[in-house]
C-alpha positions as CSV (number, residue, x, y, z in Angstrom):
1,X,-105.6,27.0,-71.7
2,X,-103.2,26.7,-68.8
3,X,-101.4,23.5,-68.8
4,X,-100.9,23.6,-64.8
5,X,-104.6,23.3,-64.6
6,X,-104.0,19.5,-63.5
7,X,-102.3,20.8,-60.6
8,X,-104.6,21.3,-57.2
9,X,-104.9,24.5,-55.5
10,X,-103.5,24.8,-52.2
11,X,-106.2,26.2,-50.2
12,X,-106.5,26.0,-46.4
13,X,-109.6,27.4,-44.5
14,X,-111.0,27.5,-41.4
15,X,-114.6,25.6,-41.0
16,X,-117.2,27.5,-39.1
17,X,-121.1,26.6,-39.9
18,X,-121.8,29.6,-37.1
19,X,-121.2,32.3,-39.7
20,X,-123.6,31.8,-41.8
21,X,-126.8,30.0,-39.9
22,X,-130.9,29.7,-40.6
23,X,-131.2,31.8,-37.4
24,X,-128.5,34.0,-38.0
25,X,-127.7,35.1,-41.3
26,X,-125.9,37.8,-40.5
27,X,-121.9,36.4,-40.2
28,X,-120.8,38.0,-37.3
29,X,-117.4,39.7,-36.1
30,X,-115.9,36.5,-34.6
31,X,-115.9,34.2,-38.3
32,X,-112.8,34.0,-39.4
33,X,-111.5,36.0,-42.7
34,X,-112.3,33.0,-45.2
35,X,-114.8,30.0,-44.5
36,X,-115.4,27.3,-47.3
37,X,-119.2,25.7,-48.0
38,X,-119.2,22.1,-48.5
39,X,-121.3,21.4,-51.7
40,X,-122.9,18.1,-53.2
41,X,-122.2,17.9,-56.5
42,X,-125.9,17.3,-57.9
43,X,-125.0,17.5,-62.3
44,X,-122.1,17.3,-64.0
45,X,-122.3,17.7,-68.1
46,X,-118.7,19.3,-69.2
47,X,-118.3,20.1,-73.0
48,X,-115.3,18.6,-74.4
49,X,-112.3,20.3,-73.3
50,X,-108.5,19.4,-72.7
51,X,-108.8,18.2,-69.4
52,X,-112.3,16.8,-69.7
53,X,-111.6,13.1,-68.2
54,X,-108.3,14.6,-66.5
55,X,-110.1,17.0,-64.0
56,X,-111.8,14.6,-62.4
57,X,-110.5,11.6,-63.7
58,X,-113.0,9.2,-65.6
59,X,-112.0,5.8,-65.0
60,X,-113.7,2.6,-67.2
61,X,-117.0,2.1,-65.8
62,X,-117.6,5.6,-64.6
63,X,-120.9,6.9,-65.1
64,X,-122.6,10.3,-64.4
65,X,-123.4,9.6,-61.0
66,X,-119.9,8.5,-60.3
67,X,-118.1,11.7,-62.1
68,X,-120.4,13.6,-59.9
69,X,-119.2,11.8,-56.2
70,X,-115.4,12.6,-58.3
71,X,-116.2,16.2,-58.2
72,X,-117.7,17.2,-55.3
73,X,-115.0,15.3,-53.2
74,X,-112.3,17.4,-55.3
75,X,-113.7,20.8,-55.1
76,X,-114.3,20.0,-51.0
77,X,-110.5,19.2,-50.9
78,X,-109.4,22.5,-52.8
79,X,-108.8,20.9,-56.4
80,X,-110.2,22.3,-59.3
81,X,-113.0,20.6,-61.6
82,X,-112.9,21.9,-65.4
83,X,-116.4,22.6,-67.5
84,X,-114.4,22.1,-71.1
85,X,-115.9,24.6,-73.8
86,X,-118.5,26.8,-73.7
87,X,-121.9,25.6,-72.4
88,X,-120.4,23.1,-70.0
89,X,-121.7,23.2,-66.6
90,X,-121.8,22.2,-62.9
91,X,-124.8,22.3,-60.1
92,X,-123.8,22.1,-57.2
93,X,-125.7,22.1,-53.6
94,X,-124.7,23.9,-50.8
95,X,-124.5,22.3,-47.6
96,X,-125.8,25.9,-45.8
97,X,-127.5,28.2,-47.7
98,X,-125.9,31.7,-48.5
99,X,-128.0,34.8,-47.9
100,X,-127.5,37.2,-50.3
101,X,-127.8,40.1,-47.5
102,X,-123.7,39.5,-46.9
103,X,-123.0,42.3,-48.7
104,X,-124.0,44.6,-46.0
105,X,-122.0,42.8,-43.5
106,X,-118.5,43.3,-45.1
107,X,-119.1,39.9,-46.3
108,X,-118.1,38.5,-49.8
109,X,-118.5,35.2,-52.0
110,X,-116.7,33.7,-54.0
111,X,-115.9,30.5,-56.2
112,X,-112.3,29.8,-56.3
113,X,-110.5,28.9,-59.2
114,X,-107.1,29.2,-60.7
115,X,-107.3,32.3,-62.8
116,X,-104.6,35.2,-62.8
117,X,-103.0,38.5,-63.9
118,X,-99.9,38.7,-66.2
119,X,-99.8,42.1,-66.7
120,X,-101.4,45.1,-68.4
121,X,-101.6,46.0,-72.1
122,X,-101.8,49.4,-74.3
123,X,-105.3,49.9,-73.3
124,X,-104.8,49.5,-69.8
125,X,-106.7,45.9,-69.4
126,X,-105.2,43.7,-67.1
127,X,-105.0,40.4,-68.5
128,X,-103.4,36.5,-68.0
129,X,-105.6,33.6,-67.3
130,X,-109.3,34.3,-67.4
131,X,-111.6,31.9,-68.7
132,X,-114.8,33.0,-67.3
133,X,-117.7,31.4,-65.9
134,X,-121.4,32.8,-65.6
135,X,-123.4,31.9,-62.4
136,X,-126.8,31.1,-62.4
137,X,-128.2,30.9,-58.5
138,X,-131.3,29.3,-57.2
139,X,-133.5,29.4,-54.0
140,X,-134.5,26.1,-52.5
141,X,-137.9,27.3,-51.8
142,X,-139.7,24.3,-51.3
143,X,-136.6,23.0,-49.4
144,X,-136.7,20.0,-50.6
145,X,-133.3,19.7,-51.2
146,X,-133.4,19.7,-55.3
147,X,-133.0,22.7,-58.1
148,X,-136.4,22.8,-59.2
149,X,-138.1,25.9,-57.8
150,X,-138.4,28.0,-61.2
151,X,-135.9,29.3,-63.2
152,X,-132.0,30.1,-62.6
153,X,-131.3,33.6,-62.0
154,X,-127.6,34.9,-62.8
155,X,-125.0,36.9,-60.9
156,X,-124.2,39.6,-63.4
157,X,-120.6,40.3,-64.3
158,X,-118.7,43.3,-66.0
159,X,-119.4,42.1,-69.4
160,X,-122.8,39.8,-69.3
161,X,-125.2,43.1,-70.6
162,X,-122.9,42.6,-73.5
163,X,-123.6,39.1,-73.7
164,X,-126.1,37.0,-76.0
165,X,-127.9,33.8,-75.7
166,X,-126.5,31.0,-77.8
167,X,-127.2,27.2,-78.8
168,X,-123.6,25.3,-79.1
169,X,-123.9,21.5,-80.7
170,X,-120.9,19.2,-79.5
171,X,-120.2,16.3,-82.2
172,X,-118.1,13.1,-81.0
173,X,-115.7,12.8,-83.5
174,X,-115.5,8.9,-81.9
175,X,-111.5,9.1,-81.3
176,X,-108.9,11.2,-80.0
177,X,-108.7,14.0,-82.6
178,X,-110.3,17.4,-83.1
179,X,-114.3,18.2,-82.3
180,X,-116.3,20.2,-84.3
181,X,-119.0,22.4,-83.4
182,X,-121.5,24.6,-84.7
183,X,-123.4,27.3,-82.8
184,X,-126.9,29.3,-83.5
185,X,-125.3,32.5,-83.8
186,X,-123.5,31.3,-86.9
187,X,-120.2,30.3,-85.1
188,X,-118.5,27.1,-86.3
189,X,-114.9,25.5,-85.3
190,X,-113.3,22.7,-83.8
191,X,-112.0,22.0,-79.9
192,X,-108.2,21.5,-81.0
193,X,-106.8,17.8,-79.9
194,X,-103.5,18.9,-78.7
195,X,-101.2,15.3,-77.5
196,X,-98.6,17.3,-76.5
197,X,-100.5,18.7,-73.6
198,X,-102.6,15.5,-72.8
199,X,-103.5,12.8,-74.8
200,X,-107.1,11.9,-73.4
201,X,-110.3,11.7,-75.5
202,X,-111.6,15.4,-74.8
203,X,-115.0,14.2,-75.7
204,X,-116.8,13.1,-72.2
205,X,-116.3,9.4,-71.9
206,X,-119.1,8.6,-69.8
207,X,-121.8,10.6,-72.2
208,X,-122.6,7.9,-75.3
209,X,-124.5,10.6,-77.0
210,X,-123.0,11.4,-80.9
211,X,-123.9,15.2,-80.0
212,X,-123.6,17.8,-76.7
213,X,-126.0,20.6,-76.7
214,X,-125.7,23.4,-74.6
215,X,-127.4,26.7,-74.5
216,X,-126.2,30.2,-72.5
217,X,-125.2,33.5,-72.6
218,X,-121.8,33.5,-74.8
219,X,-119.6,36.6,-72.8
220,X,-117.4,38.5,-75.8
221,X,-114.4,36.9,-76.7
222,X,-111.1,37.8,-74.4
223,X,-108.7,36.4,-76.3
224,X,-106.3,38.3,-78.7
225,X,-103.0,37.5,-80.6
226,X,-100.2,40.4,-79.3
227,X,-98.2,40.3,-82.7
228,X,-95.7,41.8,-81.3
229,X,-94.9,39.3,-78.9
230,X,-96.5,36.4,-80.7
231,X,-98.3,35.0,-78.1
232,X,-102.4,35.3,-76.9
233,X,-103.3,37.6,-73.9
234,X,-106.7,36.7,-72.5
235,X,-108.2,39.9,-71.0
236,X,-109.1,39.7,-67.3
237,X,-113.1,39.9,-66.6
238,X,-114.8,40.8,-63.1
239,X,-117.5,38.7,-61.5
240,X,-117.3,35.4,-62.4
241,X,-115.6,32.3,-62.1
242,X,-112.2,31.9,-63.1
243,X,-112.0,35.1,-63.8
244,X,-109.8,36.8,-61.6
245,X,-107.4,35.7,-59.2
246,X,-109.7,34.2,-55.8
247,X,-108.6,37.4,-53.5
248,X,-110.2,39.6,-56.4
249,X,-113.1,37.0,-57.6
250,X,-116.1,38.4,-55.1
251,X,-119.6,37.5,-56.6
252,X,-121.7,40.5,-56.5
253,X,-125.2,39.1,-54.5
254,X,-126.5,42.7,-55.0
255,X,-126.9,42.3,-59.1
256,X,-128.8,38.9,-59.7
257,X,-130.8,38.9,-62.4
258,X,-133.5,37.2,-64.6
259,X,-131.4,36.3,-67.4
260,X,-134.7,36.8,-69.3
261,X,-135.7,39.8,-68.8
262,X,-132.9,41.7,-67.1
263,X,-134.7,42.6,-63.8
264,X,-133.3,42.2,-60.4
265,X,-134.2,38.6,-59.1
266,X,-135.2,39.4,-55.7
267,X,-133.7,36.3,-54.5
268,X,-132.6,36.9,-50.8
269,X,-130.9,33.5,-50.4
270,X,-128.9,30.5,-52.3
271,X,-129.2,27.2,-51.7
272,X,-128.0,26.2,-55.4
273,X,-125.1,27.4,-58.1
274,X,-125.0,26.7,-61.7
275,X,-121.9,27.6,-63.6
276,X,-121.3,27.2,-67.0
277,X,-118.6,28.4,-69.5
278,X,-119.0,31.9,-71.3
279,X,-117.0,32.4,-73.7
280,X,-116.7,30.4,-76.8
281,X,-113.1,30.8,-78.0
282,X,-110.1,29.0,-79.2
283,X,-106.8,30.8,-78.3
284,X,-104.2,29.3,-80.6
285,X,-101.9,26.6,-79.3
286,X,-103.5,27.8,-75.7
287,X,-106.5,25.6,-76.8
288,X,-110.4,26.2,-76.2
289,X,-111.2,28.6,-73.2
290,X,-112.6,26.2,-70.1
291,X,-113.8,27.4,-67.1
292,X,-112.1,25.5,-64.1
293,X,-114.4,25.4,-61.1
294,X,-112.9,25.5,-57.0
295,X,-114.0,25.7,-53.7
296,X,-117.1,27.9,-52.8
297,X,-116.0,30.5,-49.8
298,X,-117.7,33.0,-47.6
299,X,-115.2,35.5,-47.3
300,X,-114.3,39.0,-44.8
301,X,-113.7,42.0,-46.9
């Protein structure tokens, strides 16, 4: 983990709702080179994580619904909202709906976050900060302004055919120390308490539940210890969130799958995002690998 992740990203665009219209979904020539989408946080549900609480801050008598308003008003001003450990995920509605035809328009999408390159190792992979996040995308069909038109459908990234559905169980450990966790694949560990970074419960405060379940696609690992140098390189993925830096993070709308069966979606416009964290990893005194989640932005290529 990065410990500037507290730190907001200073992002400035240009508003325009004319670039990306019901009547028009083609952007045109005159948008300008980067336009943000206001969203409406709609869920919530982090897995514990060293800025859970922190990023946005839980205040006594938060609930869901208030960590919710918390979030969407930071990733609308340019901060950055974490999802903790693997599993740990945000929906979020967007104010105008993106149509997934962009591509042919020399139009991208992206989520910004705060992820980027170091350098490059032995084998040529560029690595830094990545701590990936899948995302699952929605059509509003019935447009009744709620995620409940069938299943989520996800925006394939370099790794995800390598990828493999997982359950991951969360247990409150009921203070501020380490949390265990045990996975269906076999996996079992613990989300490090590390006070010298923050000193927060990394358990989510407003959740009373002894136990977080989560379920995804768990990405491979991208951590590794260099021994030469002592310290843990995370290897840099492609196409998701918080994966590479924003001017290289474009979604790719042509490769959205059923997660269930691999076949291409078919969906030919979003009206709803879903991202969770991938990868299930601990990188030494780095801590557990969290997805941190920024503004959504229509983008000229």
């Amino acid at each position: 983990m990065k410990t500037t992740y507290l730190l907001p990203l200073a992002l400035t665009f240009v508003m325009s709702s004319a670039c990306n219209s019901n009547d028009d979904p083609a952007p045109g020539p005159d948008c300008p080179s980067s336009t943000p989408i206001s969203v409406k946080v709609l869920e919530y549900m982090p897995a514990p994580g060293q800025f859970v609480n922190l990023a946005p801050r839980y205040e006594d008598g938060d609930d869901a619904e208030t960590m919710c308003r918390k979030a969407t008003e930071a990733i609308n001003r340019g901060d950055v909202v974490t999802l903790g450990a693997f599993g740990g995920y945000i929906i979020m509605k967007l104010d105008e709906p993106v149509y997934t035809s962009i591509n042919d328009d020399n139009m991208g999408l992206r989520v910004e976050s705060n992820a980027f390159i170091t350098s490059t190792d032995h084998l040529g992979r560029k690595y830094g900060s990545c701590e990936p996040g899948i995302v699952m995308v929605m059509e509003d069909y019935n447009r009744n302004g709620l995620p409940d038109d069938g299943k989520w459908m996800e925006i394939y990234g370099e790794v995800s055919h390598l990828g493999s559905p997982v359950d991951v169980a969360y247990h409150n450990p009921n203070d501020n120390g380490d949390i265990p966790y045990t996975a269906s694949d076999g996996t079992e560990g613990h989300i490090p308490y590390l006070p010298s970074y923050n000193k927060q419960p990394y358990y989510p405060e407003w959740m009373d539940s002894h136990k977080l379940e989560f379920s995804g696609r768990r990405l491979p690992d991208n951590g590794y210890l260099d021994e030469e140098s002592g310290q843990y390189r995370l290897i840099n993925y492609t196409g998701y969130v918080d994966g590479m830096p924003n001017k290289d993070s474009e979604l790719d709308l042509s490769d959205i799958r059923d997660p269930e069966t691999g076949l291409n979606a078919g969906i030919k416009r979003i009206d709803f995002i879903k991202i969770y964290t991938g990868v299930l990893q601990v990188n030494g005194a780095l801590g557990e690998c969290s997805t941190e989640v920024g503004r959504v932005v229509l983008f000229r290529k």
